[in-house]
Residue frames as a rotation matrix with the C-alpha (Angstrom) as fourth column:
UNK 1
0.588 0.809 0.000 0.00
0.809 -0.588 0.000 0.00
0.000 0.000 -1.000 0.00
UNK 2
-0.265 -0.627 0.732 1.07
0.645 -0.680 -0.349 3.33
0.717 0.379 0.585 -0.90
UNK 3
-0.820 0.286 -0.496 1.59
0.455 -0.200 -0.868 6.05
-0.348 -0.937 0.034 1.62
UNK 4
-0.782 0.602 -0.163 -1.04
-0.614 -0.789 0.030 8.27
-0.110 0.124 0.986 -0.24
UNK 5
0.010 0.623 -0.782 -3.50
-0.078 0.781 0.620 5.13
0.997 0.055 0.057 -0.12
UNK 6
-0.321 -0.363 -0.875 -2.61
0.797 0.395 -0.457 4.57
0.511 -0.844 0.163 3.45
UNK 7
-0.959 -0.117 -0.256 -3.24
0.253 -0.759 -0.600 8.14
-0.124 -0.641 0.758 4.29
UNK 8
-0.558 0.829 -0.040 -6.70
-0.544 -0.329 0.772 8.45
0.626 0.453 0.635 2.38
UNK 9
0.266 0.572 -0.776 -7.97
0.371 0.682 0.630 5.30
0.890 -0.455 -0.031 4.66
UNK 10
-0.562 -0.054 -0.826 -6.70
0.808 0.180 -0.561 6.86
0.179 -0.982 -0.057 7.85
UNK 11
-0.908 0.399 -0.129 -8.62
-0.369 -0.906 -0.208 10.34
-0.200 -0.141 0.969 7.03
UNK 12
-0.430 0.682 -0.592 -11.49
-0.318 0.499 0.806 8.09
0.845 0.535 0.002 5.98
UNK 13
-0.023 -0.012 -1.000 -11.56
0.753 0.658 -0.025 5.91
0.658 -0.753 -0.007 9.18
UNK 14
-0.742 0.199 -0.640 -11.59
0.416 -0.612 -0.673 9.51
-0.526 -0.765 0.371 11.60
UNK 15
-0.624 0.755 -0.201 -14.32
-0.736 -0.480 0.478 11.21
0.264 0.446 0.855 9.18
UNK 16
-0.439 0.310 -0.843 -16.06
0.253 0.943 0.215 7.92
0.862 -0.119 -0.492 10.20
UNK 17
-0.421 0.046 -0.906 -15.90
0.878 0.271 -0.394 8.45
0.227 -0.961 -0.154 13.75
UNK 18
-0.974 0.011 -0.225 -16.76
0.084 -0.909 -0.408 11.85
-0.209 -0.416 0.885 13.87
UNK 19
-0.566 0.823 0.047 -19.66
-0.569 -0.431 0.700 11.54
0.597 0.369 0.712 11.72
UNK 20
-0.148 0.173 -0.974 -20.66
0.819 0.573 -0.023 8.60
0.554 -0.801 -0.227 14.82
UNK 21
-0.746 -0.196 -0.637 -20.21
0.655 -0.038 -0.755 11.01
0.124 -0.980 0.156 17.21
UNK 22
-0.767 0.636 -0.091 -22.51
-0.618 -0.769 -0.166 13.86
-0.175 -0.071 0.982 15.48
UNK 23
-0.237 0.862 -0.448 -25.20
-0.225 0.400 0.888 11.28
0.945 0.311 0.099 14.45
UNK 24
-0.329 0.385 -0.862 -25.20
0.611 0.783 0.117 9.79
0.720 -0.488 -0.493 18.36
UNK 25
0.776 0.464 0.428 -25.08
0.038 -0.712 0.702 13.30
0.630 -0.528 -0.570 19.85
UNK 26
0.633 -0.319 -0.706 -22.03
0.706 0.611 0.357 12.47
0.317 -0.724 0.612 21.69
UNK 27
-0.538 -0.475 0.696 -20.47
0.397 -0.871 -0.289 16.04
0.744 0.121 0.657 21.11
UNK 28
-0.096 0.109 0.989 -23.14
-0.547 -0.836 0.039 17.54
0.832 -0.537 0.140 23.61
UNK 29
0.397 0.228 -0.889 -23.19
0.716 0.529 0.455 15.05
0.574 -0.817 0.047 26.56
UNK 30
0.604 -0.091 0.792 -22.77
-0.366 -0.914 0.175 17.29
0.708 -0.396 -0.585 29.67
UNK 31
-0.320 -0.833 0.451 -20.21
-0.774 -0.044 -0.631 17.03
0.546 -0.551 -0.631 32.54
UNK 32
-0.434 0.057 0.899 -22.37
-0.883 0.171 -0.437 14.93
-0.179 -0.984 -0.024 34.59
UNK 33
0.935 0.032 -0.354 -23.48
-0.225 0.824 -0.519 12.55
0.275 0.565 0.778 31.78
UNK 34
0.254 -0.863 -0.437 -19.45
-0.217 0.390 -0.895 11.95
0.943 0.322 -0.088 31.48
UNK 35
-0.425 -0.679 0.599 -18.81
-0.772 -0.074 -0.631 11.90
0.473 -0.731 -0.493 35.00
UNK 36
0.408 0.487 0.772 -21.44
-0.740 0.672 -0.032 8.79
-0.534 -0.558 0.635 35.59
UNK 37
0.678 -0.331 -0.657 -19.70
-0.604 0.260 -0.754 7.35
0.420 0.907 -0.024 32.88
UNK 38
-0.220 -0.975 -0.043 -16.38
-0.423 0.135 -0.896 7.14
0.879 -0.179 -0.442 34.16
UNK 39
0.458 0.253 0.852 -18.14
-0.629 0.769 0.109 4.64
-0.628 -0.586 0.512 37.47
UNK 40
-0.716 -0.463 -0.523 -16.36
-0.593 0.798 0.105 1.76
0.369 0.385 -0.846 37.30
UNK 41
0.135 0.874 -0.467 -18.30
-0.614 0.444 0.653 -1.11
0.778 0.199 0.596 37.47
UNK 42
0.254 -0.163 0.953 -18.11
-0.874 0.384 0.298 -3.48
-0.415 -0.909 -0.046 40.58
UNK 43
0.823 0.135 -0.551 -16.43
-0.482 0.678 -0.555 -6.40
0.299 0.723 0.623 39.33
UNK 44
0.900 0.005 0.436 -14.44
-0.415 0.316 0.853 -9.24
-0.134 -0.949 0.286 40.43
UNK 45
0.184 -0.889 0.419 -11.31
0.932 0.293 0.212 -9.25
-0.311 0.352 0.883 38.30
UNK 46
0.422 -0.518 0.744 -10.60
0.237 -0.729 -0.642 -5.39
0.875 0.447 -0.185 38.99
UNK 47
-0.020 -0.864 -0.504 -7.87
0.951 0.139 -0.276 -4.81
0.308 -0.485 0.819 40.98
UNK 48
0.852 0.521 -0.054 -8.06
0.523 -0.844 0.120 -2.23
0.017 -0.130 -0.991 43.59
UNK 49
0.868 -0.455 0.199 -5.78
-0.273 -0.772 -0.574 0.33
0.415 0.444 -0.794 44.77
UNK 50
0.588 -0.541 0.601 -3.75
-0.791 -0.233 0.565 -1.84
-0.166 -0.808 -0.565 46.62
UNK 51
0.973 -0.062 0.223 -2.64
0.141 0.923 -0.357 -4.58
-0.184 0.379 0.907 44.33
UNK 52
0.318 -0.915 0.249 0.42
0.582 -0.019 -0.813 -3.07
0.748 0.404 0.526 43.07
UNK 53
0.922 -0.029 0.386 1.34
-0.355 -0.463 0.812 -1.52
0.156 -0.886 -0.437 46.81
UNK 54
0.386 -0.857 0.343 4.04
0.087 0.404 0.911 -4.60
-0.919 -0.321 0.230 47.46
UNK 55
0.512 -0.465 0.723 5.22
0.858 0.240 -0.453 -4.09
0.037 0.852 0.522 44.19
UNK 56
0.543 -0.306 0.782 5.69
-0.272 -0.945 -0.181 -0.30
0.794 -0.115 -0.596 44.47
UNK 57
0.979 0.051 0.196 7.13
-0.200 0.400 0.894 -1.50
-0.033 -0.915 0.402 48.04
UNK 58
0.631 -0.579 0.517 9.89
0.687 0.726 -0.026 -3.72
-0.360 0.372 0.856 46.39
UNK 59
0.283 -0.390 0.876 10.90
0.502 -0.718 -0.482 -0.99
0.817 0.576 -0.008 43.77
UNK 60
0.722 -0.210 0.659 11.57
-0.480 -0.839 0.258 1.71
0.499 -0.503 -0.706 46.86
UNK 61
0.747 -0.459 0.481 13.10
-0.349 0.345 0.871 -0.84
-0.565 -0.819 0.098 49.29
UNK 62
0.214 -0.858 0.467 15.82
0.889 0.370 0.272 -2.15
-0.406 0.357 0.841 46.51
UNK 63
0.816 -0.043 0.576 15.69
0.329 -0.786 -0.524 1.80
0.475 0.617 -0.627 45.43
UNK 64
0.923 -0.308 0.230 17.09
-0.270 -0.096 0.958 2.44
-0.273 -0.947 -0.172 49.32
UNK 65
0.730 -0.434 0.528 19.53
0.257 0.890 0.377 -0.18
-0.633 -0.139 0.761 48.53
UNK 66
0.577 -0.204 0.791 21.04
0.789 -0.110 -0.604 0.93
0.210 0.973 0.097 45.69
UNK 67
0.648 -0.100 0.755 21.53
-0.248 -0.965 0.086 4.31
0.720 -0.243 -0.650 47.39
UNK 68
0.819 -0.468 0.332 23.08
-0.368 0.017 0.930 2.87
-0.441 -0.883 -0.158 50.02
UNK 69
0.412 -0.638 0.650 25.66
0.801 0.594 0.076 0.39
-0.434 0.490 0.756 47.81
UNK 70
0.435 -0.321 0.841 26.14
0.659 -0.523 -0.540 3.71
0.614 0.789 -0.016 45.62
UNK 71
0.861 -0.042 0.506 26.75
-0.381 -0.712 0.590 6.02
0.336 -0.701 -0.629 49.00
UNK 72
0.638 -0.666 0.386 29.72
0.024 0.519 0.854 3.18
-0.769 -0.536 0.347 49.94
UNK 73
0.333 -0.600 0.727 30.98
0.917 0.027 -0.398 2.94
0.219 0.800 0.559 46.66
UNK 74
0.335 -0.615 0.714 31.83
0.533 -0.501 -0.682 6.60
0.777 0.609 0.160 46.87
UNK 75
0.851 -0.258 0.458 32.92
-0.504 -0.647 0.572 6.81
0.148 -0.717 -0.681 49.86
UNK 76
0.320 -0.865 0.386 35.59
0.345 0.485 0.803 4.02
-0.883 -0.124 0.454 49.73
UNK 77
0.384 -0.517 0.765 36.91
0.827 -0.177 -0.534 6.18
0.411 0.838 0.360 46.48
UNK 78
0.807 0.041 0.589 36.62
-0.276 -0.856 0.437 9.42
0.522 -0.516 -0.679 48.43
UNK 79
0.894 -0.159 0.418 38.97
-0.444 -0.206 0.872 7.56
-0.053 -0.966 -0.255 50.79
UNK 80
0.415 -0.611 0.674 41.04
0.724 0.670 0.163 5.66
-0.551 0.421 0.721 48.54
UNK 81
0.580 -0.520 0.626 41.91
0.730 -0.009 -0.684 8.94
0.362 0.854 0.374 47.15
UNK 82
0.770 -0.087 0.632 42.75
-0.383 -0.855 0.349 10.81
0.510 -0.511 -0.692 49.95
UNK 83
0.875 -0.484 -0.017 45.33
0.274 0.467 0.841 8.30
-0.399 -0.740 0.541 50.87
């Protein structure tokens, strides 16, 4: 496919959607139409806000680490060059 073939189907394929959105009206939904939207649904294979806690956990506590391994590292140069 050529790009000017390639581009005619991607301006094709949003002129699409848009003309969706003015036929469904979806251009004037108001704030509070969009904000019931955006409820999740209650549902037993979404993960709340604490799922990825011990993960975030992990990441800080080997961040620490690091810092600390890097903090020795330049302090036994610091002192290895002051000899």
């Amino acid at each position: 496919m050529r790009f000017g073939e390639a581009f005619n189907k991607l301006k094709d394929s949003k002129k699409n959607v848009l003309e969706k959105i003015l036929l469904k009206g979806l251009d004037r939904i108001t704030d509070e139409e969009i904000n019931e939207q955006l409820v999740m649904p209650a549902h037993d294979n979404i993960r709340g806000e604490n799922y990825y806690q011990k993960y975030i956990n992990q990441i800080n506590k080997n961040n620490e680490y690091n810092n600390v391994i890097k903090n020795a590292k330049n302090a036994l140069v610091g002192h290895a060059q002051s000899i």
